[in-house]
N, CA, C and O atoms as a GROMACS GRO file, in nm:
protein
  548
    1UNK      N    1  13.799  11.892   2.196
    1UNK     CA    2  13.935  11.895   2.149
    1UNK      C    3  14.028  11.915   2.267
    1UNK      O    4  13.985  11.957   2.375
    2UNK      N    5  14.178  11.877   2.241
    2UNK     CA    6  14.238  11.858   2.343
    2UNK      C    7  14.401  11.912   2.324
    2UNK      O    8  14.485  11.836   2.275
    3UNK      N    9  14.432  12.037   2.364
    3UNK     CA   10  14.562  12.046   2.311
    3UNK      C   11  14.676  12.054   2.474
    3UNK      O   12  14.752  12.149   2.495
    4UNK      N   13  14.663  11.952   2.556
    4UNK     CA   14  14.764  11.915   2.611
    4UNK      C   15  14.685  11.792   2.719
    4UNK      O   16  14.580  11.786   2.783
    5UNK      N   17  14.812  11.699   2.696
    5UNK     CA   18  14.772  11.565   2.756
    5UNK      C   19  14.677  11.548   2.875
    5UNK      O   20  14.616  11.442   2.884
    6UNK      N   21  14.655  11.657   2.981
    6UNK     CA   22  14.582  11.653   3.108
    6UNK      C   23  14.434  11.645   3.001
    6UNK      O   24  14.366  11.543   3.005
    7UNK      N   25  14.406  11.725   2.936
    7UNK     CA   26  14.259  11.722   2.833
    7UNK      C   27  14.226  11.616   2.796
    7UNK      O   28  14.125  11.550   2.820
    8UNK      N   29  14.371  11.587   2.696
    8UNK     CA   30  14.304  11.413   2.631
    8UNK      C   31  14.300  11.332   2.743
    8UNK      O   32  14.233  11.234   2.707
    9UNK      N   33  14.342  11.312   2.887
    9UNK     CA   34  14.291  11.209   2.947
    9UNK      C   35  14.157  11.240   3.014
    9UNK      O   36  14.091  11.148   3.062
   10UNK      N   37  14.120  11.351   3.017
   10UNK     CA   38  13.995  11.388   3.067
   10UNK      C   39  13.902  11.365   2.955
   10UNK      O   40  13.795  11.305   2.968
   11UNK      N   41  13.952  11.426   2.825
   11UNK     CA   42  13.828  11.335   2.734
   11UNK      C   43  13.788  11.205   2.742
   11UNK      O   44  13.679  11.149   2.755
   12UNK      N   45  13.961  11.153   2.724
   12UNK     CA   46  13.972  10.961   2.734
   12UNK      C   47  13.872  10.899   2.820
   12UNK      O   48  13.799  10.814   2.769
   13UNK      N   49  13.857  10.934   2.964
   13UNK     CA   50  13.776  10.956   3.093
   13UNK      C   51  13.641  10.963   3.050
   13UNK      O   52  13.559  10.883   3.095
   14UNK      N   53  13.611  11.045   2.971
   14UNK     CA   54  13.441  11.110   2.930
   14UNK      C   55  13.447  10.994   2.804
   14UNK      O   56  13.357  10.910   2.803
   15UNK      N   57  13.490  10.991   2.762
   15UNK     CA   58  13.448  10.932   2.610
   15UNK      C   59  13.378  10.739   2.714
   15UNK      O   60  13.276  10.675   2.689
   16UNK      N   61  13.486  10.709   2.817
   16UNK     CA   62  13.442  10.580   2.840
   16UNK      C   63  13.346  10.597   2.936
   16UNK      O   64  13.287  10.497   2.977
   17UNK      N   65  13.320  10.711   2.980
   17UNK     CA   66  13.215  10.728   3.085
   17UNK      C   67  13.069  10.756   2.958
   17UNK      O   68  12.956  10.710   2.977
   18UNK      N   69  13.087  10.793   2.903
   18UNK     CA   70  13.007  10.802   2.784
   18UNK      C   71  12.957  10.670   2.724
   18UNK      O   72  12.842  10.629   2.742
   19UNK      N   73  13.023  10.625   2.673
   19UNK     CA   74  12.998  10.432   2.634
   19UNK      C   75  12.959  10.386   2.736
   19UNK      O   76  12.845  10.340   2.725
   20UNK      N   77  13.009  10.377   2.847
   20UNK     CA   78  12.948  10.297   2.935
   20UNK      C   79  12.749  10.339   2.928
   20UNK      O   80  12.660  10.255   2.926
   21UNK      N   81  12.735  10.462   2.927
   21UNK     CA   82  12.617  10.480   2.876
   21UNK      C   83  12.527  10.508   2.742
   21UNK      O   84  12.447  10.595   2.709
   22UNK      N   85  12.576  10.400   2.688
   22UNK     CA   86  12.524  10.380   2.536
   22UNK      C   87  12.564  10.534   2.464
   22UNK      O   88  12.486  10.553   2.370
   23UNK      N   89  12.638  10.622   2.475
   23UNK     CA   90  12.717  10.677   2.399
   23UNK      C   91  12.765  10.661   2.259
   23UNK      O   92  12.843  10.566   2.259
   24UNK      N   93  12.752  10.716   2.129
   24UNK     CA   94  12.856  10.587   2.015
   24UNK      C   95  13.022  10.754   2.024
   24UNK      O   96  13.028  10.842   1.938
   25UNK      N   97  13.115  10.745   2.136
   25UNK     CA   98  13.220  10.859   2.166
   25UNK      C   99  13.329  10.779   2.079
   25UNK      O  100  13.338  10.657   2.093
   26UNK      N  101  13.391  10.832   2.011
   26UNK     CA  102  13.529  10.804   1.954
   26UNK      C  103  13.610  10.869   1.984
   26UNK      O  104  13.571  10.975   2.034
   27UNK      N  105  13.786  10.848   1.974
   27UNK     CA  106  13.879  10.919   2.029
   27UNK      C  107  13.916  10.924   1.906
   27UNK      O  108  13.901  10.822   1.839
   28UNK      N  109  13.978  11.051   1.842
   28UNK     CA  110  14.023  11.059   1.731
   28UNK      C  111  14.133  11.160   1.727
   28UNK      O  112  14.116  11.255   1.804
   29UNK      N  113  14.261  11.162   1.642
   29UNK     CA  114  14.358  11.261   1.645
   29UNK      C  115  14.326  11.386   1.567
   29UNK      O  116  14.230  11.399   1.491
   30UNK      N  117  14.434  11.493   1.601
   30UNK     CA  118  14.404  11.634   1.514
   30UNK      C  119  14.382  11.583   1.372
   30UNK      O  120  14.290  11.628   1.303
   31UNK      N  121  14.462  11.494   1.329
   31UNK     CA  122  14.487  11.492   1.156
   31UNK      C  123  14.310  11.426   1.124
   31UNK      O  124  14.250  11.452   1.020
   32UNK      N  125  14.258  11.350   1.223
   32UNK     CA  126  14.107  11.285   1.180
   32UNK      C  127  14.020  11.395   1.206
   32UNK      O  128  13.924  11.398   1.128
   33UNK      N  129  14.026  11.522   1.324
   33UNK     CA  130  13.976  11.592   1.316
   33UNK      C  131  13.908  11.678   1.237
   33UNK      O  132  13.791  11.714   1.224
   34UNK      N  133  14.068  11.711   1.163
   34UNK     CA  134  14.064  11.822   1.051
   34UNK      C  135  13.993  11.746   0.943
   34UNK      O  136  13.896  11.803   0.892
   35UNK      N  137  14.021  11.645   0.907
   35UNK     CA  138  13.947  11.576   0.812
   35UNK      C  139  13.798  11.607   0.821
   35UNK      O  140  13.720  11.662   0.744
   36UNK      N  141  13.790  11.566   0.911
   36UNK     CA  142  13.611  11.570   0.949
   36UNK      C  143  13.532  11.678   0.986
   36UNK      O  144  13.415  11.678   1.026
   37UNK      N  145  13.638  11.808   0.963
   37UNK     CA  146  13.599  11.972   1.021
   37UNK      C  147  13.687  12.019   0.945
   37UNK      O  148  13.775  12.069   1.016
   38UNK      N  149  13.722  12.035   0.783
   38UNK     CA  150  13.849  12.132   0.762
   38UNK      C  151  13.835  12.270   0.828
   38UNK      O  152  13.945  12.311   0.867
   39UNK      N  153  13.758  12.333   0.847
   39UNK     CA  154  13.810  12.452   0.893
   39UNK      C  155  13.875  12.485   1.035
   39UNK      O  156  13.919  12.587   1.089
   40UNK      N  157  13.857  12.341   1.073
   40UNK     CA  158  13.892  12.371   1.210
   40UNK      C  159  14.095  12.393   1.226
   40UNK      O  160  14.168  12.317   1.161
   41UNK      N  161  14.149  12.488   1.306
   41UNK     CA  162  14.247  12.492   1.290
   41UNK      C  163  14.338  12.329   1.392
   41UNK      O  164  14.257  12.284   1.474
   42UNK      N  165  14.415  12.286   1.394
   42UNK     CA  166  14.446  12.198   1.482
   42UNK      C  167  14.611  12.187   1.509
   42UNK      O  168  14.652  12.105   1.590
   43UNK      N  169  14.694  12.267   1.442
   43UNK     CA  170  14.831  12.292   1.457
   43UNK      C  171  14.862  12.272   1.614
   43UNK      O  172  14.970  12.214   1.628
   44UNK      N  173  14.796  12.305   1.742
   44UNK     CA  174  14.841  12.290   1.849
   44UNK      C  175  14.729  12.152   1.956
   44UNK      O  176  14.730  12.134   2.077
   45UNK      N  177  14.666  12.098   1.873
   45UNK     CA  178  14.580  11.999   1.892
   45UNK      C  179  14.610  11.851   1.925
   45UNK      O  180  14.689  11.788   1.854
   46UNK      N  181  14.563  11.807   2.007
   46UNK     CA  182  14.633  11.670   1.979
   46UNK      C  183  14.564  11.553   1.980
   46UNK      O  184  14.598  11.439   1.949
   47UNK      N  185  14.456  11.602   2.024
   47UNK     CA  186  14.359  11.473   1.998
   47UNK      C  187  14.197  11.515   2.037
   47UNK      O  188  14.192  11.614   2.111
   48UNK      N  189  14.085  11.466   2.006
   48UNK     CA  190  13.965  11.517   2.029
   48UNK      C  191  13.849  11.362   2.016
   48UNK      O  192  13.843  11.266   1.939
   49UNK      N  193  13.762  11.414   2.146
   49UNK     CA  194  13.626  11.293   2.148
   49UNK      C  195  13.537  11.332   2.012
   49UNK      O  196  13.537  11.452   1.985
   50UNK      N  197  13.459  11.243   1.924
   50UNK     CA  198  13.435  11.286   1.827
   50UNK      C  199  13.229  11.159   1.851
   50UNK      O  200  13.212  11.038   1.864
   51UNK      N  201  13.144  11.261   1.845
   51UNK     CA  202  13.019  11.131   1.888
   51UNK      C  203  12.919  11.239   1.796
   51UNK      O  204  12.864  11.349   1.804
   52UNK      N  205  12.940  11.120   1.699
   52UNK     CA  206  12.844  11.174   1.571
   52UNK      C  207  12.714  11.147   1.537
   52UNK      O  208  12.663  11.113   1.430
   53UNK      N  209  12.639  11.180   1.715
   53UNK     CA  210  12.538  11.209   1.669
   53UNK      C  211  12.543  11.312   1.764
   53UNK      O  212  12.438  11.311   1.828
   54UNK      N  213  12.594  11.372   1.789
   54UNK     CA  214  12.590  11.531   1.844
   54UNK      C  215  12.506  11.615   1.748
   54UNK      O  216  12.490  11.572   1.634
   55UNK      N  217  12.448  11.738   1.786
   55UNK     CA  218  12.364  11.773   1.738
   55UNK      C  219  12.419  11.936   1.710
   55UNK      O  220  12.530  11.969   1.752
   56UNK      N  221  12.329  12.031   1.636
   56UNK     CA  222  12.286  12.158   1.654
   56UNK      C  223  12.200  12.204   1.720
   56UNK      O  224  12.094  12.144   1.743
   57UNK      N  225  12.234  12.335   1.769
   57UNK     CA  226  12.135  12.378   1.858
   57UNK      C  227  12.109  12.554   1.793
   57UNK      O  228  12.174  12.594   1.696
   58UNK      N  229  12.013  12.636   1.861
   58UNK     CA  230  12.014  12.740   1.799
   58UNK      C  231  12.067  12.843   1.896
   58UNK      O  232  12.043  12.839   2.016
   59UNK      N  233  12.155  12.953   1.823
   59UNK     CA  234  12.241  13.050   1.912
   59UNK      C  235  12.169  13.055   2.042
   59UNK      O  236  12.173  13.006   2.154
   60UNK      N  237  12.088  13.154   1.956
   60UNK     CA  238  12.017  13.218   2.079
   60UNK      C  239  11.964  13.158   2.192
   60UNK      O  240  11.977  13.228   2.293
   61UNK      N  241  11.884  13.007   2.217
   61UNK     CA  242  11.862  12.955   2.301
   61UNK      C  243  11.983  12.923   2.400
   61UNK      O  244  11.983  12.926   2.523
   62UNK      N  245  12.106  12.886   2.293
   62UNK     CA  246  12.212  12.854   2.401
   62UNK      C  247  12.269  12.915   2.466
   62UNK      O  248  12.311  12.873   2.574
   63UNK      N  249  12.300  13.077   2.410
   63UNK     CA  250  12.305  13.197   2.462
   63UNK      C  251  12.277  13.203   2.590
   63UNK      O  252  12.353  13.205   2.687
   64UNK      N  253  12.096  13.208   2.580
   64UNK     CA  254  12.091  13.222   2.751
   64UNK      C  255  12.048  13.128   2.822
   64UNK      O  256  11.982  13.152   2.923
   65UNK      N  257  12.075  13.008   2.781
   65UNK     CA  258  12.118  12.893   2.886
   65UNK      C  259  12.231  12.904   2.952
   65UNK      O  260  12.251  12.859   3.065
   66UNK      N  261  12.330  12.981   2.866
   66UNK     CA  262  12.473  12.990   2.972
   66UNK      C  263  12.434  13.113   3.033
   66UNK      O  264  12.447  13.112   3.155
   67UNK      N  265  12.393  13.210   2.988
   67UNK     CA  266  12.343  13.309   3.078
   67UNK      C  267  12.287  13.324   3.190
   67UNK      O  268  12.308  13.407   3.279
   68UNK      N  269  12.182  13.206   3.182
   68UNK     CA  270  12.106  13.151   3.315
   68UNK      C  271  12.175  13.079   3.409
   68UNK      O  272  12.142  13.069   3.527
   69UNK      N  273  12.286  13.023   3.348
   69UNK     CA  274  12.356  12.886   3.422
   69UNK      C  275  12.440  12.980   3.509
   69UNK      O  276  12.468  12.956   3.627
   70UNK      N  277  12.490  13.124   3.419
   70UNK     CA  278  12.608  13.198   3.463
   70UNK      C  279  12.568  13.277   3.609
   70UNK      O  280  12.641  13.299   3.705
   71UNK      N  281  12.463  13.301   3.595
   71UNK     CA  282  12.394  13.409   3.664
   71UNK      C  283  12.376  13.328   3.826
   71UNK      O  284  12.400  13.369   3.940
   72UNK      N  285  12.323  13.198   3.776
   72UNK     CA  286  12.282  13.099   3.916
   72UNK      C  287  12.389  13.113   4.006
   72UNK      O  288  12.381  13.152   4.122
   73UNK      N  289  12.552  13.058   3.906
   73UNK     CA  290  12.659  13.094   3.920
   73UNK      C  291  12.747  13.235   3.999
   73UNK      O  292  12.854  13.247   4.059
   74UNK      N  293  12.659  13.307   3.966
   74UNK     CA  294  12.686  13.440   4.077
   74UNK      C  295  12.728  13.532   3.987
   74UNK      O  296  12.767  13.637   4.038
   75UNK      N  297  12.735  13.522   3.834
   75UNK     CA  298  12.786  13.599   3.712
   75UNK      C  299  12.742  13.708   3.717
   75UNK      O  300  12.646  13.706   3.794
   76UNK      N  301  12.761  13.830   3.668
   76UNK     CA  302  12.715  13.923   3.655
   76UNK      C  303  12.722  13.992   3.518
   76UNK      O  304  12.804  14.083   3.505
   77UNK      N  305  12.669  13.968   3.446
   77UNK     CA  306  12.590  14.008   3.324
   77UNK      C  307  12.586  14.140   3.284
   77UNK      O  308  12.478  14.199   3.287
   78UNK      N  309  12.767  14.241   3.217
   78UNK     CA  310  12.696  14.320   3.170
   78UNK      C  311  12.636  14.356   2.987
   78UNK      O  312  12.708  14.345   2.888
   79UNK      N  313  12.520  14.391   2.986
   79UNK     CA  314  12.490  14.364   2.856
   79UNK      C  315  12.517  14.562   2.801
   79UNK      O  316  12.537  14.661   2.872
   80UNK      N  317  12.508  14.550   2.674
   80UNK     CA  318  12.547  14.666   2.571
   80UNK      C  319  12.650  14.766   2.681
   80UNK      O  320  12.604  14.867   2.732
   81UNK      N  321  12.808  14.716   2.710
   81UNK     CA  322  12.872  14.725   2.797
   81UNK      C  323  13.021  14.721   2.674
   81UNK      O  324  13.123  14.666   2.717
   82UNK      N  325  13.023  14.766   2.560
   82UNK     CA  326  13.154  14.741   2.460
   82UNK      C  327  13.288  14.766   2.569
   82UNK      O  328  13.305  14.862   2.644
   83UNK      N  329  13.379  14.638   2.545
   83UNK     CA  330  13.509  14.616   2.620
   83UNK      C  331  13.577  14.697   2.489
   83UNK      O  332  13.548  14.695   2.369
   84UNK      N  333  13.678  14.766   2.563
   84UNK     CA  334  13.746  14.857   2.466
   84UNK      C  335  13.938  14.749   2.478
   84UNK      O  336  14.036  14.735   2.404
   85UNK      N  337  13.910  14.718   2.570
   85UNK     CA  338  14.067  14.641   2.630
   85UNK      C  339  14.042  14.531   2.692
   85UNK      O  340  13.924  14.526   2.729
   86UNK      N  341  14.107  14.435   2.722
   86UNK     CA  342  14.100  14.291   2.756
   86UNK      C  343  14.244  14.338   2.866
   86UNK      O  344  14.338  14.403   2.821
   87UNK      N  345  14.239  14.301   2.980
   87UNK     CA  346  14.334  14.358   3.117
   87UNK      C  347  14.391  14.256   3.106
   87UNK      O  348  14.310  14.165   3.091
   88UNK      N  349  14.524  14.213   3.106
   88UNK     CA  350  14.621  14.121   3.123
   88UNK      C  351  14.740  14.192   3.213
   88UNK      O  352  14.798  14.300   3.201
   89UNK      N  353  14.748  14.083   3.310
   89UNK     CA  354  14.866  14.126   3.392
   89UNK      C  355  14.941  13.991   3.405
   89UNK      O  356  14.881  13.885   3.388
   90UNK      N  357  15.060  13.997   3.433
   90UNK     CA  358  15.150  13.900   3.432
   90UNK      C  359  15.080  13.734   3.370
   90UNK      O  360  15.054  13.630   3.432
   91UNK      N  361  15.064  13.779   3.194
   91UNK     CA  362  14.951  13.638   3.174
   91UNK      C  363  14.843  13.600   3.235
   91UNK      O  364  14.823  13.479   3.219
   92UNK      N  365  14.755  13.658   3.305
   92UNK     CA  366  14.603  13.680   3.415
   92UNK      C  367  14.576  13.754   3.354
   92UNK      O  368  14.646  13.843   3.305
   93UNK      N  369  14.385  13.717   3.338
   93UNK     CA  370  14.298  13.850   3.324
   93UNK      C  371  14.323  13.878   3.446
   93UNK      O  372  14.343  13.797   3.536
   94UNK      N  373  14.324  14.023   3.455
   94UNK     CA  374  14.274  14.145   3.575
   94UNK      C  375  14.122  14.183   3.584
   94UNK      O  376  14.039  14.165   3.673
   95UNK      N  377  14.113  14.260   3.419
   95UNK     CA  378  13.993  14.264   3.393
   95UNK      C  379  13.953  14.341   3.289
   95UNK      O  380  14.016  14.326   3.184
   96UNK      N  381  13.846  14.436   3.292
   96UNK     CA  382  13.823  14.460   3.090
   96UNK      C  383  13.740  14.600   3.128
   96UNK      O  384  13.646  14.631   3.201
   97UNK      N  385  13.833  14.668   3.036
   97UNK     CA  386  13.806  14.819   3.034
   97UNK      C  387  13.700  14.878   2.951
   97UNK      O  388  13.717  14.901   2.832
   98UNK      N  389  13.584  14.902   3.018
   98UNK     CA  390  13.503  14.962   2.913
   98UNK      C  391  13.488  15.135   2.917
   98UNK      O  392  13.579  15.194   2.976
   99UNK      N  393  13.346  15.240   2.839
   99UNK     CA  394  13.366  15.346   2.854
   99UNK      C  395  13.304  15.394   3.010
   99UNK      O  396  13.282  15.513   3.036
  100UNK      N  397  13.272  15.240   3.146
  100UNK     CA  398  13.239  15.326   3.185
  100UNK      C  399  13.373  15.300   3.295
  100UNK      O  400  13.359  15.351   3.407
  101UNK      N  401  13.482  15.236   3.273
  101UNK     CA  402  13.562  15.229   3.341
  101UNK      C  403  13.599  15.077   3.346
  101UNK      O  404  13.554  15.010   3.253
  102UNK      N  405  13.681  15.006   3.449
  102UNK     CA  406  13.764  14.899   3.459
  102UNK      C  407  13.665  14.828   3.564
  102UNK      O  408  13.640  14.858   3.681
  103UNK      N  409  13.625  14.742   3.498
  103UNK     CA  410  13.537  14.590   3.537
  103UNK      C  411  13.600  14.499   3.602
  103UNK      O  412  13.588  14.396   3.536
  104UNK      N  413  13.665  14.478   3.698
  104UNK     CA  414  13.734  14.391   3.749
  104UNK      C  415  13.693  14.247   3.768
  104UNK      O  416  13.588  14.229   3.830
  105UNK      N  417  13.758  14.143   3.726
  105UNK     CA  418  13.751  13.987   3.655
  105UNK      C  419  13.838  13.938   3.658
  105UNK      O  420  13.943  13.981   3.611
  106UNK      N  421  13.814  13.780   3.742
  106UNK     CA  422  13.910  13.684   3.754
  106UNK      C  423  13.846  13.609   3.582
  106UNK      O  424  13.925  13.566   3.498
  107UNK      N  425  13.728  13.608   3.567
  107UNK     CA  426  13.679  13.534   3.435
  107UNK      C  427  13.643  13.633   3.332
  107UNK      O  428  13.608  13.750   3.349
  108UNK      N  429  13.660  13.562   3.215
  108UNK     CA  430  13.546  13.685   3.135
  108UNK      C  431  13.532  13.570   3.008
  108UNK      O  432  13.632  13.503   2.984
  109UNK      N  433  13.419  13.549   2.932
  109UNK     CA  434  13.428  13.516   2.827
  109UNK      C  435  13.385  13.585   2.678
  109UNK      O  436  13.286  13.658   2.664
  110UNK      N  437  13.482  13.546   2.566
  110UNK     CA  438  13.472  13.619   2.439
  110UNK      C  439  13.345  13.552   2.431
  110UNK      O  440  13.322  13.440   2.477
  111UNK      N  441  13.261  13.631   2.365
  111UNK     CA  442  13.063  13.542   2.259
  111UNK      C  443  13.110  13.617   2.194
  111UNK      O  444  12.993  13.657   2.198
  112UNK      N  445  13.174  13.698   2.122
  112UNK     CA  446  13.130  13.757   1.937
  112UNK      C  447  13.135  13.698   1.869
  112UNK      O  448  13.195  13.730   1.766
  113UNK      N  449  13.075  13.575   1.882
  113UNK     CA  450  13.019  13.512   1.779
  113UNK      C  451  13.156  13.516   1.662
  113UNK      O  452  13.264  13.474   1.703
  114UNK      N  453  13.146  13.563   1.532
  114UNK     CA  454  13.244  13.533   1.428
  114UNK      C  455  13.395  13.581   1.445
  114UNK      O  456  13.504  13.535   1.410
  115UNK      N  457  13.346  13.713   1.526
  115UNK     CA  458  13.458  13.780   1.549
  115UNK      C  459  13.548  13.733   1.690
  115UNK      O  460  13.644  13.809   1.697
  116UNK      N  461  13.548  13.651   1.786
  116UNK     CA  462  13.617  13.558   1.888
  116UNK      C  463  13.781  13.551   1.815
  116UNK      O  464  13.891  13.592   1.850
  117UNK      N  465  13.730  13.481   1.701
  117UNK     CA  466  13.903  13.479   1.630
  117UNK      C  467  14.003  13.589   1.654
  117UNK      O  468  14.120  13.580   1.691
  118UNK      N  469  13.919  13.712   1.622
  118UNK     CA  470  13.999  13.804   1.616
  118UNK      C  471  14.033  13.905   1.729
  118UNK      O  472  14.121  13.990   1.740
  119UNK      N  473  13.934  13.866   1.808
  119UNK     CA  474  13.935  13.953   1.979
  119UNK      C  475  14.082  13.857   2.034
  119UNK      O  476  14.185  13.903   2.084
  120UNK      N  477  14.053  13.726   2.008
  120UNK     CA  478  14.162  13.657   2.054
  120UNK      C  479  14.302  13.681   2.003
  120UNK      O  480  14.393  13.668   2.085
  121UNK      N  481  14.326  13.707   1.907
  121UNK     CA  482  14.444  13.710   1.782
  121UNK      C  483  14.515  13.806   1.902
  121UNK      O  484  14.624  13.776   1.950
  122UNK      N  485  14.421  13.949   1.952
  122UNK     CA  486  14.459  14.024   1.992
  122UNK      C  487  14.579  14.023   2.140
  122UNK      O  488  14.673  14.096   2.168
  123UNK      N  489  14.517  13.904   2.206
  123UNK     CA  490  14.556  13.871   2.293
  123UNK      C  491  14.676  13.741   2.273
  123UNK      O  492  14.726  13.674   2.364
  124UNK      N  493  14.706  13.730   2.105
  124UNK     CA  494  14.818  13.620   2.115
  124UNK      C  495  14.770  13.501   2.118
  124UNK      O  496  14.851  13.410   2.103
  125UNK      N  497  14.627  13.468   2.137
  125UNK     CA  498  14.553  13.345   2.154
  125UNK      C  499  14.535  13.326   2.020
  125UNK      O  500  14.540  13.396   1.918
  126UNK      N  501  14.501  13.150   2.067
  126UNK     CA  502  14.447  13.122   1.952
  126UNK      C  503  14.328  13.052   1.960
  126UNK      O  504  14.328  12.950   2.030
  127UNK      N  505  14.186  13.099   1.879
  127UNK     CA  506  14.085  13.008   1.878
  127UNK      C  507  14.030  12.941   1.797
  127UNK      O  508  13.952  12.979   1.709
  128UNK      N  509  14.085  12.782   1.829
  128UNK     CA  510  14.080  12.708   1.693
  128UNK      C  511  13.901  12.635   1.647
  128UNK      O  512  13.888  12.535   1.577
  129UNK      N  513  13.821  12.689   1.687
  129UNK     CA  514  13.707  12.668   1.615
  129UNK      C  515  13.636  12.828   1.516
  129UNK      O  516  13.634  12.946   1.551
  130UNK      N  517  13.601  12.782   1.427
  130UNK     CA  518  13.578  12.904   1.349
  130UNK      C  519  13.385  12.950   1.403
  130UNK      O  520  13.330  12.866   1.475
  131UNK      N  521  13.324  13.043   1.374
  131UNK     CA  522  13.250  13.094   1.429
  131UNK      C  523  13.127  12.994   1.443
  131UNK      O  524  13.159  12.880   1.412
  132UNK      N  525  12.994  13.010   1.483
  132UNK     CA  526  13.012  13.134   1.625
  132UNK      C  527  13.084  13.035   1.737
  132UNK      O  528  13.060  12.917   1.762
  133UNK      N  529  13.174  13.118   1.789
  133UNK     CA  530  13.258  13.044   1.861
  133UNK      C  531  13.251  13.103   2.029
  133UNK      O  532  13.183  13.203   2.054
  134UNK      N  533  13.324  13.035   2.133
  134UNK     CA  534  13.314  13.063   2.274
  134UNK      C  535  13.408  13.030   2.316
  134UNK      O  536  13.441  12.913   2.300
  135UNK      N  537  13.522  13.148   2.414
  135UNK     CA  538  13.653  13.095   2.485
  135UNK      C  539  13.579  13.129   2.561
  135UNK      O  540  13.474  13.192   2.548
  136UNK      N  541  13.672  13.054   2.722
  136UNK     CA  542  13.647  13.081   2.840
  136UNK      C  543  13.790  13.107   2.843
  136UNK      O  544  13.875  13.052   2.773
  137UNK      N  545  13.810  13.201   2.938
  137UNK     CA  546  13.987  13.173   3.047
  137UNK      C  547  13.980  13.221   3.175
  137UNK      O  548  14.077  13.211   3.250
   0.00000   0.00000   0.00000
């Protein structure tokens, strides 16, 4: 999904880089979106690659595939670590306050799974796929 023009041409980009390799990628607008996902929210959406034979996968494996990917990455992984605050400074994460103190982060991403919607709400965001869902910022 794509909610400002630099996205949809980067999909536009993938979708034909996609076909070119036997891909079946469609470009489709918010209003075909929603059709084809009502729950998905799309009020700030404007267009999305749509290749229906995309698949499911199961949480947990994908879980720590990004975990693994993150880590290669130089991530640092803290686990049973509850963020009590999400650090925003002048619109920037800073970083995320837990009980054992302030975690300092240029990245961080929401995984709660169902609850993402509402960690985000917090922050004024909006995350328009419904659970289990994944922001990055």
């Amino acid at each position: 999904m794509a909610a400002t023009e630099a996205r949809m041409e980067e999909l536009r980009r993938g979708s034909s880089m996609g076909r070119s390799f036997g891909l079946d990628v469609e470009m489709i607008d918010a209003a075909e979106a929603k059709r084809r996902v009502p729950l998905l929210e799309v009020s700030d959406v404007l267009g999305a690659a749509w290749i229906a034979s995309d698949g499911m996968t199961n949480p947990i494996d994908t879980a720590r595939a990004f975990a693994a990917g993150a880590r290669q990455g130089g991530a640092k992984i803290l686990e049973r670590t509850p963020v009590n605050r999400i650090v925003i400074d002048k619109g920037r994460l800073v970083g995320l306050e837990t009980a054992e103190g302030l975690v300092r982060a240029e990245k961080a991403v929401i995984c709660t799974g169902m609850w993402s919607r509402n960690v985000a709400a917090n922050l004024n965001w909006t995350v328009p796929c419904m659970p289990p869902s994944i922001f990055m910022w």
